[in-house]
C-alpha positions as CSV (number, residue, x, y, z in Angstrom):
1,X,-36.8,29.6,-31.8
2,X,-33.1,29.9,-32.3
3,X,-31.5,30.6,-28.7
4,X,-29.0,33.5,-28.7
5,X,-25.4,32.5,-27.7
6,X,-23.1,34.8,-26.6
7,X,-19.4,33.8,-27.3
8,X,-17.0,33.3,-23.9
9,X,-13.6,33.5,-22.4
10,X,-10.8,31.8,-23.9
11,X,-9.8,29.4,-20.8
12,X,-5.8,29.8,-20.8
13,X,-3.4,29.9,-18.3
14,X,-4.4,25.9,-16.8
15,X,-2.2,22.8,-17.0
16,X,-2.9,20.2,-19.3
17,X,-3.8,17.0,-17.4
18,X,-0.8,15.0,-16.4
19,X,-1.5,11.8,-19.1
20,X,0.4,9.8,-21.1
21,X,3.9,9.6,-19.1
22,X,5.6,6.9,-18.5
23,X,5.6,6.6,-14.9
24,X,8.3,4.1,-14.6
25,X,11.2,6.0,-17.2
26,X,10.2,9.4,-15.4
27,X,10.6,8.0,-11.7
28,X,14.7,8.4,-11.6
29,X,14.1,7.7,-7.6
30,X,12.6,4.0,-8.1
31,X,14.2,2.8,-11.0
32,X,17.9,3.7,-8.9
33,X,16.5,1.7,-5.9
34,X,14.8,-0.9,-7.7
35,X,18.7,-1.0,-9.7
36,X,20.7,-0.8,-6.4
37,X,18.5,-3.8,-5.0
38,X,17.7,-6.1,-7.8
39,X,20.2,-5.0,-10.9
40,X,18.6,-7.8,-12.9
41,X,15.2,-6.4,-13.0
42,X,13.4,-6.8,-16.0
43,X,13.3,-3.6,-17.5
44,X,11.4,-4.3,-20.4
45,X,8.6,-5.2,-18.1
46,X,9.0,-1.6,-16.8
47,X,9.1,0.1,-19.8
48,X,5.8,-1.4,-20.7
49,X,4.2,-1.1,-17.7
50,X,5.1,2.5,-17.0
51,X,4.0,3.2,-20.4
52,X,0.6,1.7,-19.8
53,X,-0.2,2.5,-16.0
54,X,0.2,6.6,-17.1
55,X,-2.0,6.5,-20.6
56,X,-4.9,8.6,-20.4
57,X,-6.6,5.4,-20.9
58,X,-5.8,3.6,-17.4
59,X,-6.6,7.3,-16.2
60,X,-10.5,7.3,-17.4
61,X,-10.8,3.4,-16.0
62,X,-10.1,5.2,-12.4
63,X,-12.1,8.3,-12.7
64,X,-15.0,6.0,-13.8
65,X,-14.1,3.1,-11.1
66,X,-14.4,5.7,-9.0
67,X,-17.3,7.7,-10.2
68,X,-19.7,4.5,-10.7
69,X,-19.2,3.3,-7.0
70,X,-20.1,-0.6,-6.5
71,X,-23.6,-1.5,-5.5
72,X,-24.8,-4.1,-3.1
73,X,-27.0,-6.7,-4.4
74,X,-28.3,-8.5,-1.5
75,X,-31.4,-10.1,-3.8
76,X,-32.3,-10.7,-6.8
77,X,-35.6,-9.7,-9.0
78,X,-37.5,-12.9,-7.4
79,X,-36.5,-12.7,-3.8
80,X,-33.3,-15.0,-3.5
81,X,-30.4,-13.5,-1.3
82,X,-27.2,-13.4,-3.4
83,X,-24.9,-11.3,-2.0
84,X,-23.4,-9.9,-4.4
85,X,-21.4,-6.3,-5.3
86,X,-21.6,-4.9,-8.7
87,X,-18.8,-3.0,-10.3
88,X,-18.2,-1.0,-13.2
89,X,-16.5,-2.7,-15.7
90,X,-13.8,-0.2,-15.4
91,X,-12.6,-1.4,-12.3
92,X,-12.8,-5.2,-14.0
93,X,-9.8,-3.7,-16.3
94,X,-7.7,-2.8,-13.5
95,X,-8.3,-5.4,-11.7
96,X,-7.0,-7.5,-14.5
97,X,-4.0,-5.3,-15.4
98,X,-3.1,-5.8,-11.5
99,X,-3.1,-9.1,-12.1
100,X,-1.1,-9.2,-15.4
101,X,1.3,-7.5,-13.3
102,X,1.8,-10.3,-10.9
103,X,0.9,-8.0,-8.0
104,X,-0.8,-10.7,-6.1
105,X,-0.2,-14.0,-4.9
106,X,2.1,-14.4,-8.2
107,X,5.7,-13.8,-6.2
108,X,5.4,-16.3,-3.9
109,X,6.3,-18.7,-7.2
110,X,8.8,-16.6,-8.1
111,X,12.8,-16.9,-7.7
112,X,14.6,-14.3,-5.5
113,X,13.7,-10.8,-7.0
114,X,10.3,-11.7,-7.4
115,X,9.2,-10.1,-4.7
116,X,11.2,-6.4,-5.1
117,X,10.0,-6.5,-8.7
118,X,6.8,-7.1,-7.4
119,X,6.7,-4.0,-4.9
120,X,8.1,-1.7,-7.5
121,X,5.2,-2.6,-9.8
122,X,2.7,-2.1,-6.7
123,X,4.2,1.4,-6.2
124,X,3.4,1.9,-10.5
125,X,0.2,1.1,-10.3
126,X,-1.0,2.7,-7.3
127,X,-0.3,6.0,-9.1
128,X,-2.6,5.0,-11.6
129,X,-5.6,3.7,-9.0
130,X,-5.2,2.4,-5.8
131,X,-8.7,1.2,-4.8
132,X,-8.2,-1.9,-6.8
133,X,-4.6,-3.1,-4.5
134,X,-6.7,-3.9,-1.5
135,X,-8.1,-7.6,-2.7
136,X,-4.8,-7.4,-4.0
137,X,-2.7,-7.3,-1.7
138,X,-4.7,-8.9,0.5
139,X,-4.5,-12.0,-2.0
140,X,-0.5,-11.6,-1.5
141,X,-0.5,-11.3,1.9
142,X,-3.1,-14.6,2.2
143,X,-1.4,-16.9,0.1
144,X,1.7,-18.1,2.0
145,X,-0.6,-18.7,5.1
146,X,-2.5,-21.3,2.9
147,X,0.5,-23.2,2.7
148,X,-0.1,-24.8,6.1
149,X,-3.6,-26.5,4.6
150,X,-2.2,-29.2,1.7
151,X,-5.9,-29.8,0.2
152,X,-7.2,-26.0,-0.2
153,X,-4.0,-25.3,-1.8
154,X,-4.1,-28.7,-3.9
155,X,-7.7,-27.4,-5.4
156,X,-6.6,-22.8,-5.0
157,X,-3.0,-22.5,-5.6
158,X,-2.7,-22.3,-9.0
159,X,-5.8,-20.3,-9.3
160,X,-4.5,-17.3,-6.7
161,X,-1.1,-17.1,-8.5
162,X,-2.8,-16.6,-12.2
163,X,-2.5,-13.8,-14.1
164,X,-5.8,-14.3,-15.8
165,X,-8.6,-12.5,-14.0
166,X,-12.0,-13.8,-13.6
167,X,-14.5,-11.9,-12.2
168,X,-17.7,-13.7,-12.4
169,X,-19.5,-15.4,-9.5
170,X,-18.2,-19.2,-10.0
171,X,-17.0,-22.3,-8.0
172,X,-13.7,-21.9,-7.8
173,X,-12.9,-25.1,-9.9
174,X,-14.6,-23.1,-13.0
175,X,-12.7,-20.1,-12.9
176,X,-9.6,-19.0,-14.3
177,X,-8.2,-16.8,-11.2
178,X,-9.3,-16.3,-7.6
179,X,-8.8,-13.3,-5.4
180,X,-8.9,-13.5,-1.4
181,X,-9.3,-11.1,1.2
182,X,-9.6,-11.0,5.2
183,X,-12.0,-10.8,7.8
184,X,-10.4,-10.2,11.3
185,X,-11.9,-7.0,13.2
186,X,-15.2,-6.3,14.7
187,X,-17.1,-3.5,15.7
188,X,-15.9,-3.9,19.4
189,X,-12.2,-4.9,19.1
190,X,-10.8,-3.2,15.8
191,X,-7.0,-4.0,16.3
192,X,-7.6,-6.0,19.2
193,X,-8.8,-9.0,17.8
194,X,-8.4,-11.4,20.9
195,X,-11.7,-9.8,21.8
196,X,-13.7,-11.1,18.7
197,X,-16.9,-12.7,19.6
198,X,-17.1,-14.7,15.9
199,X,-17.7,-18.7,17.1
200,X,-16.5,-21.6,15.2
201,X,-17.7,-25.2,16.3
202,X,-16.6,-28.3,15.1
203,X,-18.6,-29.2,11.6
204,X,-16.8,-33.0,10.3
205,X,-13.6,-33.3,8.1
206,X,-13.3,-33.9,4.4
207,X,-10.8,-33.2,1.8
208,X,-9.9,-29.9,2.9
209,X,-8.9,-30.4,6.6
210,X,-11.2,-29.5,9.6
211,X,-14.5,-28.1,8.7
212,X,-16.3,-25.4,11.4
213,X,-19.4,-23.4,10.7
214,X,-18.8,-20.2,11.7
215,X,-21.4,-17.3,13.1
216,X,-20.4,-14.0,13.9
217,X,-20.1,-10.6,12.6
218,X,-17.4,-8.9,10.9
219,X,-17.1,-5.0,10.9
220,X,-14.7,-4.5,8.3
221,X,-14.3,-7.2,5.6
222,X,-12.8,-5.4,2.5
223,X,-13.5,-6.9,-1.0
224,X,-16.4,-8.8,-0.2
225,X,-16.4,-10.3,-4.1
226,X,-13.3,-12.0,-3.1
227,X,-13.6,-15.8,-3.7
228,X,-12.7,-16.8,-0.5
229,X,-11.5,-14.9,3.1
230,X,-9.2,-15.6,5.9
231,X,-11.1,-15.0,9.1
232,X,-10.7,-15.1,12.5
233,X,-13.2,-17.4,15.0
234,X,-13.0,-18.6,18.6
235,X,-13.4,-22.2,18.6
236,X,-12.7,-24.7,21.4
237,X,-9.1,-24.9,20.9
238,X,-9.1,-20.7,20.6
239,X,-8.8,-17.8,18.3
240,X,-7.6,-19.6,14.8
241,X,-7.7,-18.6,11.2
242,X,-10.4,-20.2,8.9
243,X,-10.6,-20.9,5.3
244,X,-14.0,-19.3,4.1
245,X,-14.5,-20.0,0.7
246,X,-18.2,-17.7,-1.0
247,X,-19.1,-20.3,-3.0
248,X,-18.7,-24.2,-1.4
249,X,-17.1,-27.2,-3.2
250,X,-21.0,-28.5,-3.4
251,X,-21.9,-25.3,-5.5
252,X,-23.9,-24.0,-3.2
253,X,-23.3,-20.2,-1.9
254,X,-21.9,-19.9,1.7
255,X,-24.3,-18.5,4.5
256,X,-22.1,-14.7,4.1
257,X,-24.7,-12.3,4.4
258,X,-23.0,-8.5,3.5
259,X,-25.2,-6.4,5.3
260,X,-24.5,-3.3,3.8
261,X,-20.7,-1.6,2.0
262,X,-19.2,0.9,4.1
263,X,-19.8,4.9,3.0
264,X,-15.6,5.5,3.4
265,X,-13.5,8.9,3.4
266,X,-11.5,7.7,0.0
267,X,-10.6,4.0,-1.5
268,X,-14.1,4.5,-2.8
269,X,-14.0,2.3,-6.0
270,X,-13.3,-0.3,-3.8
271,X,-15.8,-2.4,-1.9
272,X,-15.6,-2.8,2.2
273,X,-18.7,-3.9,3.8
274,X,-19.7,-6.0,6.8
275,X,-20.5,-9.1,6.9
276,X,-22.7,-11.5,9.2
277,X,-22.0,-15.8,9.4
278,X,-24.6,-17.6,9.5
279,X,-22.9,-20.9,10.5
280,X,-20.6,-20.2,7.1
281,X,-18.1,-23.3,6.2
282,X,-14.9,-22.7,6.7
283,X,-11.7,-24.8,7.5
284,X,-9.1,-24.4,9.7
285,X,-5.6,-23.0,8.6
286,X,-2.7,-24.2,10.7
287,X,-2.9,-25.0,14.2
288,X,-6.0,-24.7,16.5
289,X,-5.8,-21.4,18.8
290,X,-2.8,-20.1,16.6
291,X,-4.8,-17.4,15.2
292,X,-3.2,-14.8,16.6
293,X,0.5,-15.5,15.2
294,X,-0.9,-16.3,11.9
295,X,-2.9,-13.1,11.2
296,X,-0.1,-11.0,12.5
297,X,2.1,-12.7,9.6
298,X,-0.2,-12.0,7.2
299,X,-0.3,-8.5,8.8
300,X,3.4,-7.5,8.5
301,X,3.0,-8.1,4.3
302,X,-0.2,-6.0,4.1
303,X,1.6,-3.1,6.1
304,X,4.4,-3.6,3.7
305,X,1.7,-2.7,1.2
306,X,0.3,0.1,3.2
307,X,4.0,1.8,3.0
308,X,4.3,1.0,-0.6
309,X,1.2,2.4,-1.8
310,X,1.2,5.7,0.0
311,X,5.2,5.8,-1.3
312,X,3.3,5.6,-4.8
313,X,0.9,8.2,-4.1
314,X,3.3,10.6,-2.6
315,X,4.9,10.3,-6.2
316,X,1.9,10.6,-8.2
317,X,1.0,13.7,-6.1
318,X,4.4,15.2,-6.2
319,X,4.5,14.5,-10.3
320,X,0.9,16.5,-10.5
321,X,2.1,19.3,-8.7
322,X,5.5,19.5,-10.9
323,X,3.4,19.0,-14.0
324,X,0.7,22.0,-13.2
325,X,3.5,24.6,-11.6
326,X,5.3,23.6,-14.5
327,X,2.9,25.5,-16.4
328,X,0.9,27.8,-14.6
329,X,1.9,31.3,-14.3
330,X,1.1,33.5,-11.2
331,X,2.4,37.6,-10.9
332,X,4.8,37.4,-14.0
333,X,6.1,33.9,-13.5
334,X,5.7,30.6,-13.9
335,X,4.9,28.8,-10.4
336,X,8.2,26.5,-10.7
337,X,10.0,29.7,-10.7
338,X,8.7,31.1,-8.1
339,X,11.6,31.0,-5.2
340,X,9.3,29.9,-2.2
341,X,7.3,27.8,-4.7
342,X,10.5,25.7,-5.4
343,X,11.5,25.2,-1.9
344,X,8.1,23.7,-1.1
345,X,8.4,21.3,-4.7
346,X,11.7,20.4,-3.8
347,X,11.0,19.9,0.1
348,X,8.3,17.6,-1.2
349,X,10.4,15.9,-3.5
350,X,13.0,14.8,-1.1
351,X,10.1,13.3,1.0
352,X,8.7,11.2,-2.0
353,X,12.0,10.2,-2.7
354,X,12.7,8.9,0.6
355,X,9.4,7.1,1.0
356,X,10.5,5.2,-2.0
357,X,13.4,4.1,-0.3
358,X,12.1,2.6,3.0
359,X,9.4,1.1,1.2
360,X,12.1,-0.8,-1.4
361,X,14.5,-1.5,1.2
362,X,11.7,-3.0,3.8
363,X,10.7,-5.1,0.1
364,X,14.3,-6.0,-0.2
365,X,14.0,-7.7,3.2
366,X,10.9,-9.5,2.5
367,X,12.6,-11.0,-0.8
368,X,15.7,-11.9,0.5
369,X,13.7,-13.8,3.8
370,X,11.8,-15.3,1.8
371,X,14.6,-17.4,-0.7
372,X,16.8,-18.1,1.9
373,X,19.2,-15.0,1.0
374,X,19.9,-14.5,4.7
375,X,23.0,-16.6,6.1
376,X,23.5,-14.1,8.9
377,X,19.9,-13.1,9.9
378,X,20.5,-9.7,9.1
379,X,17.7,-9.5,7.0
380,X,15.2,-11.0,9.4
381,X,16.2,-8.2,11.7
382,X,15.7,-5.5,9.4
383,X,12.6,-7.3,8.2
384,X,10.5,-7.0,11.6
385,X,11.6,-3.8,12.5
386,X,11.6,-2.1,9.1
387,X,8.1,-3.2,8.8
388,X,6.1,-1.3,11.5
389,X,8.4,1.9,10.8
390,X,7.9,1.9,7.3
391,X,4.2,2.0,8.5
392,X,4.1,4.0,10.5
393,X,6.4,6.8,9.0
394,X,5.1,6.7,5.3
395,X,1.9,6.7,6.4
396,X,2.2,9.9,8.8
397,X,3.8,11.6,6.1
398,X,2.2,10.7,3.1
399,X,-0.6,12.9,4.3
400,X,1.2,16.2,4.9
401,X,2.9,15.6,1.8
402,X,-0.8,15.2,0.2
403,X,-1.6,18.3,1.9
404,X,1.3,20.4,0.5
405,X,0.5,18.8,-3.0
406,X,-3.3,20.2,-3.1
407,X,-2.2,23.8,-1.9
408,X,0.5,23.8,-5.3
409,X,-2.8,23.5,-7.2
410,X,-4.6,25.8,-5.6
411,X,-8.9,25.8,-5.6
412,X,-8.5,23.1,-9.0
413,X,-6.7,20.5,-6.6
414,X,-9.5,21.1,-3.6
415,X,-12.2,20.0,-7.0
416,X,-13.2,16.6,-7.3
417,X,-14.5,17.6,-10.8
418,X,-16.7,14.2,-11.7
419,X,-13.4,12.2,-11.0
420,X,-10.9,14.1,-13.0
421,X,-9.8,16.0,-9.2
422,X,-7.1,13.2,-9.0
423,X,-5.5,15.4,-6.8
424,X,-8.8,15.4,-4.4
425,X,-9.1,11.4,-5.0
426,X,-5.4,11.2,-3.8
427,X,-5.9,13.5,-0.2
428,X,-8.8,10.8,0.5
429,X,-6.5,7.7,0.0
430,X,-4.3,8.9,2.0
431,X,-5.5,8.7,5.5
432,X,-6.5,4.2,4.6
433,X,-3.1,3.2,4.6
434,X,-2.7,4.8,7.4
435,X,-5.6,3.2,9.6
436,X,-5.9,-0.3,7.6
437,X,-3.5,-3.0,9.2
438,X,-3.3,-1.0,12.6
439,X,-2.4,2.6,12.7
440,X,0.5,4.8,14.3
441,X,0.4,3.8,18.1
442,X,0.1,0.0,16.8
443,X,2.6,0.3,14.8
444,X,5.1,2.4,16.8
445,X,4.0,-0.2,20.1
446,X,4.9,-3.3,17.3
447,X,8.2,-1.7,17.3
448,X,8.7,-1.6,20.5
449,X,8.5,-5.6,20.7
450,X,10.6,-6.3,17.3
451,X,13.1,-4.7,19.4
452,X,13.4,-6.7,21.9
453,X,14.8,-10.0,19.7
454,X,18.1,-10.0,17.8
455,X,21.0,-8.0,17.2
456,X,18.9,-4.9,16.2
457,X,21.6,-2.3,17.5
458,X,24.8,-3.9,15.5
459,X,22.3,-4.5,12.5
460,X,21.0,-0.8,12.5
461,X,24.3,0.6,12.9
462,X,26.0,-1.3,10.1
463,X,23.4,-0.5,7.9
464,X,23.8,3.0,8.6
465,X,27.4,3.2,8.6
466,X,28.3,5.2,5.2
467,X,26.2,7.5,5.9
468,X,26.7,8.3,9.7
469,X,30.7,9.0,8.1
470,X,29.2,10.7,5.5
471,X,27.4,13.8,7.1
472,X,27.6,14.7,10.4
473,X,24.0,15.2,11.3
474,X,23.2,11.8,10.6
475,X,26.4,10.5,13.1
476,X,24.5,12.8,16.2
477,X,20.9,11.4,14.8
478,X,22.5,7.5,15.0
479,X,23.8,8.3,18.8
480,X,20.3,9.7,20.2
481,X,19.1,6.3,17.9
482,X,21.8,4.1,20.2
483,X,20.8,6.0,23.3
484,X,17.0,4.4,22.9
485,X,17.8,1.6,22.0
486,X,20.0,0.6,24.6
487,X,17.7,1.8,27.2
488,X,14.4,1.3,28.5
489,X,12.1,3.3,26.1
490,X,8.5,3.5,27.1
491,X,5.8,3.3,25.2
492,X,4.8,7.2,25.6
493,X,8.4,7.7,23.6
494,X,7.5,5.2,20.9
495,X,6.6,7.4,18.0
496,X,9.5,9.4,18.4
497,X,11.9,6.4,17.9
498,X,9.8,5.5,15.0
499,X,10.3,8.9,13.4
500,X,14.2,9.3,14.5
501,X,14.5,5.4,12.9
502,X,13.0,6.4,9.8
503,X,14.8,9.1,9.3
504,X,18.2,7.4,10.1
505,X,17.2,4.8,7.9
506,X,16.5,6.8,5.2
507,X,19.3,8.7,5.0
508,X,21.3,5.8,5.1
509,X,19.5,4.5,1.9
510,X,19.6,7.7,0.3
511,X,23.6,7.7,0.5
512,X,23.5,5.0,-1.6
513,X,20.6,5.3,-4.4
514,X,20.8,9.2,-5.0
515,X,22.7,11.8,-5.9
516,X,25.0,13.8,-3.5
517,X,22.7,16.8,-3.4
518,X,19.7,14.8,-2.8
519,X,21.5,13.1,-0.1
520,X,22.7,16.5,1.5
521,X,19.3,18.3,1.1
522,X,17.6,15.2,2.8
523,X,20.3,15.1,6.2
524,X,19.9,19.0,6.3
525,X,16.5,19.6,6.0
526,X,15.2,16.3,7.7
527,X,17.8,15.7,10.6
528,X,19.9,19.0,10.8
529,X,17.2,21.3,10.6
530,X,14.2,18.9,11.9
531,X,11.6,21.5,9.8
532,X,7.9,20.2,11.1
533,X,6.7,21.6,7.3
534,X,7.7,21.1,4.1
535,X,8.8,24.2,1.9
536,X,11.3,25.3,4.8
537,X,15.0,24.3,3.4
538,X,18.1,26.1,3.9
539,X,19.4,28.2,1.0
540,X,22.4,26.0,0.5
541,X,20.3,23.3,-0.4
542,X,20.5,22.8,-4.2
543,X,17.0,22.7,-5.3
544,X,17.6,23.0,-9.1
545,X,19.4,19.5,-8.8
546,X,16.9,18.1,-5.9
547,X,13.8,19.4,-8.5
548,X,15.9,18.4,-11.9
549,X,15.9,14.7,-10.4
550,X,11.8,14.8,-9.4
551,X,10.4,16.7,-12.8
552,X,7.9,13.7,-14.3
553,X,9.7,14.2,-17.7
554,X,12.8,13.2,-19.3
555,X,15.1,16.8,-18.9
């Protein structure tokens, strides 16, 4: 029997999905700070890259990534414990275009720029899928720290600098590429690690350095696939980082049992489980008892990450909400022409704008540390404190700016919608980079310390010194700044020196990488008018020019 069909709506008035743009040629606010930093970028590597992270093809990899969530595998079909996470293969392909991309240990074998063309490429891709930039940038922010064991990074080093991704379940010796991750918190310390219970005792010595077994338990250990982990263990000597490879120089599979993968909020395509040791080999990195010092190193370049990423998702939200208000209409108008619509677009452009910024500036200092570009120390300076209020300040506002970006959609943006809601997927990421690698009171208490070593006052106030003579707002924001910091500020007042930092430092950088109206709009809205929600700007703010700068398309 024939069913009876009866013919429906035409769907119209809904936006096109925002594919096929190339995310670095649209993105006038990097490409001017990654110019203003580094002029010799490569910019054909851009062009390409931009190209491919916004095809409709690298957008289907994350909606499937993140639709066919990994699976624990703790035996197999006769009994054995393996341990092991299964993936869709779509989050294979980005992991490998993250790797093409040099996003992970890669820089550290770079020349000076390396690193700054490296974050701008983090801040590309994480509008394309950001689940995949934890092992990532956990591999970045491991390698360097390796440096202080000669034979792991003899038999690893060129392995955790390829660009050829290898996923399959290998000695290390028979693989192309190796990614690395970190085990420090557990379930009763979280940030503070000096009350970890993991043990380490003494195990013999061989190629590699020290060997300990290790037994303990680790909350959080993201990327449990990783080829080999950086964890924390008391041993007789104290806390002190360990080398823990999954698979041993023997062949045989280290004692990691994953107990189970974490059921998170967002970052669902990636993997975090926890983990018992079972008296798992490891060897000691770097001194005995230096644990401590060590993992905060590594630390400061994941929460560089953590301000990069949420940076890239602020613009990937931003360009979503442009793209739909673009075209969806609402009583006789388009939404982009709708007045209060276009102070809440443009508010939230200035933010994403700004985020990019910090984040390229706190990279620039990374770079320029790490090649000896630095005769004066002034970079080491705005290195350590840069780094928690980039963290901090991104962070906090990467979520309200997430927020904002759902409402300009309306009830489609709220719809996860089998994985195509990228606007859903991007208000769950949010809140990780945030939380992972210590969130705001750590951050804004880590501030607190980096200020208490070098020159910070005559460093901060020559960096902001074009600006502060530029717009006066900025000159009374830099005085309450000075007051602080040559007082006694208290940890209760922490966060709001973060904030009044970031916002000093960013208008400072604005001054310099965009235009005059984006400059103005940013020092009136953010410091003269200190609106608490986006969407509230003056009307002498030019928002045609502000919005003109942040459309996702060439005008």
């Amino acid at each position: 029997m024939t069913q009876r069909t009866h013919a429906t709506h035409e769907v119209i008035n809904q936006a096109a999905p925002f594919a096929d743009y190339n995310l670095f040629e649209v993105n006038r606010p990097l490409q001017d700070a990654l110019r203003w930093h580094h002029p010799g970028f490569d910019a054909a590597r851009f062009a390409a890259f931009g190209a491919e992270a916004g095809s409709a093809g690298m957008q289907a990899h994350a909606r499937l990534a993140n639709t066919y969530l990994p699976q624990l595998q703790t035996y197999d079909a006769c009994g054995r414990r393996i341990d092991q996470v299964e993936f869709h293969p779509s989050w294979h392909a980005l992991m490998a275009a993250a790797l093409r991309q040099r996003l992970h240990g890669a820089p550290w074998g770079e020349g000076p720029g390396g690193h700054l063309e490296r974050a701008a490429a983090f801040m590309l891709f994480t509008e394309a899928e950001p689940s995949v930039l934890c092992p990532v940038s956990m591999s970045y922010a491991v390698t360097p720290a390796l440096r202080a064991n000669a034979g792991v990074m003899a038999d690893w080093g060129a392995r955790i600098t390829s660009a050829h991704y290898d996923p399959r379940f290998l000695p290390v010796a028979q693989k192309s590429a190796a990614t690395l991750g970190m085990g420090m918190t557990e379930k009763q310390g979280g940030s503070d690690v000096r009350a970890n219970t993991t043990r380490a005792e003494a195990d013999g010595e061989d190629a590699w350095g020290r060997r300990f077994a290790i037994t303990g338990h680790k909350w959080f250990l993201s990327a449990p696939m990783s080829d080999a982990f950086l964890v924390l263990a008391h041993s007789a000597g104290g806390l002190s980082c360990f080398f823990m490879p999954r698979i041993l120089p023997d062949g045989t599979v280290n004692a990691i049992r994953v107990q189970r993968l974490k059921d998170k909020l967002g970052n669902k395509a990636n993997a975090s489980s926890e983990v018992e040791f079972d008296r798992a080999s490891a060897w000691l990195v770097g001194e005995e008892g230096r644990g401590v010092p060590q993992i905060l190193a590594m630390g400061a370049l994941t929460r560089l990450d953590c301000a990069l990423g949420t940076a890239g998702l602020m613009r990937q939200a931003l360009s979503v909400a442009l793209h739909h208000c673009a075209q969806r209409a609402a009583f006789g108008k388009r939404l982009i022409e709708q007045p209060l619509m276009r102070n809440v677009l443009a508010d939230m452009a200035l933010e994403s704008e700004a985020a990019t910024a910090l984040a390229m500036r706190l990279a620039r200092a990374v770079d320029r540390t790490e090649h000896g570009q630095d005769a004066d120390g002034t970079e080491a300076v705005m290195r350590r404190v840069l780094t928690p209020i980039a963290k901090f300040w991104i962070c906090k506002r990467g979520a309200a700016l997430a927020q904002e970006a759902m409402e300009c959609l309306g009830g489609n943006g709220y719809v996860e919608e089998g994985g195509q809601g990228v606007m859903a997927r991007i208000y769950r990421e949010m809140p990780v980079n945030s939380i992972w690698e210590g969130a705001g009171n750590i951050q804004s208490l880590d501030l607190l310390r980096a200020l208490r070593k070098g020159p910070v006052t005559d460093v901060l106030m020559h960096e902001t010194a074009a600006a502060r003579a530029a717009h006066a707002p900025v000159q009374r924001l830099a005085e309450r700044v000075r007051r602080s910091l040559d007082g006694d500020v208290t940890e209760t007042e922490a966060r709001g020196l973060a904030r009044d930092l970031a916002l000093l430092m960013q208008a400072a950088l604005l001054q310099h990488t965009a235009p005059p109206a984006v400059f103005d709009a940013f020092c009136v809205g953010r410091i003269e008018q200190a609106s608490d929600v986006l969407g509230t700007l003056p009307v002498r703010v030019d928002l045609d020019a502000v919005l003109a700068r942040a459309m996702p398309w060439h005008a």
